[in-house]
N, C-alpha and C positions, 0 to 999 in steps of 0.2 A: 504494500500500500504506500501510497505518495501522498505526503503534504504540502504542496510548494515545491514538489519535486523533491524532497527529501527520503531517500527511502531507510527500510531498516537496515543497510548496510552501513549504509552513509551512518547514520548513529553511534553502529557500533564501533564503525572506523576510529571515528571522533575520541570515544570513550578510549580506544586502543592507541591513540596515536599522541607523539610528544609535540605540545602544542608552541606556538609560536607566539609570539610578541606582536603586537598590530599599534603602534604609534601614533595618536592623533592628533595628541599636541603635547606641549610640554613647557615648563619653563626651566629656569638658571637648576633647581632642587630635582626637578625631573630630565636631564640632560645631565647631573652627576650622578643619579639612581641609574638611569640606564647605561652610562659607562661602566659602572659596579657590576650591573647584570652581566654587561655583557664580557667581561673580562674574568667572573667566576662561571659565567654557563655559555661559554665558547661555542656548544654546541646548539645554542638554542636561538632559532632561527627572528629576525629583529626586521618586521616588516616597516618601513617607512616610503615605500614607494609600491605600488602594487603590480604596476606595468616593470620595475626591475625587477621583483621577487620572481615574479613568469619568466623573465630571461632568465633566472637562474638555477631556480628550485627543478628539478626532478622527479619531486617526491609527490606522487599521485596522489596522495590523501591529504598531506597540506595544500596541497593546491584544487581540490576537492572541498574542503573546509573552509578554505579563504572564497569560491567562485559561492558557499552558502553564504559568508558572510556578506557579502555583494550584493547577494540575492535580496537578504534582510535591508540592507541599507535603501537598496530600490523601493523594496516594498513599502519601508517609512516613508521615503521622501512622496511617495506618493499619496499623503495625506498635507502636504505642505498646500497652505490655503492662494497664497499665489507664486507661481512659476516650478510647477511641481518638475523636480530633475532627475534624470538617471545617469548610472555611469560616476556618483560623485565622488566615487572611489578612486578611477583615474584621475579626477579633474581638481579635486579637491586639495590644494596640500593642506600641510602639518600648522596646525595652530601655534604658535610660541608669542609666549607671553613674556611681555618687557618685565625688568626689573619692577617692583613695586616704585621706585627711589625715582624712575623713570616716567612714569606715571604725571600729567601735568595736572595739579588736582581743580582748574577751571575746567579740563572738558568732563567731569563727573558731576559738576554743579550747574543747574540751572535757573 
């Protein structure tokens, strides 16, 4: 049986398989967390571009799990009340967020 195209294999895959890091945004505290990561779990895959991880990856079922992910993100945006989008996975980059100190505290006040 299919939910959105998901079948029971797909699930158990999921359940079986070592999962990958997906990046959406981060600031100065989350750019020294993810160097830590990545430098104790070398092996653990650090997505930050979706259309590179495909050049790269090999691995059927991470890349199985990320085209669900994908799937999800379509399927939200398609409640966005105007200019509903798809694909924001490619299109979309990485949120980062200024220093606090950076911050000019006129455009927060109105």
């Amino acid at each position: 049986m299919r939910f959105f195209g998901v079948t029971k294999e797909d699930m158990e895959n999921s359940r079986k398989a070592k999962p990958y890091l997906r990046v959406l945004g981060l600031d100065d505290k989350g750019r020294d967390l993810l160097s830590k990561l990545s430098k104790s779990n070398p092996k653990l895959p650090v997505i930050t571009s979706v259309k590179d991880f495909y050049k790269h990856s090999n691995n059927r079922v991470l890349n199985n799990m990320l085209n669900l992910d994908i799937l999800a993100t379509d399927i939200y945006t398609l409640e966005y009340l105007n200019d509903s989008q798809s694909n924001l996975d490619y299109t979309q980059k990485i949120v980062t967020l200024p220093k606090p100190e950076d911050f000019i505290k006129e455009d927060f006040i109105q």
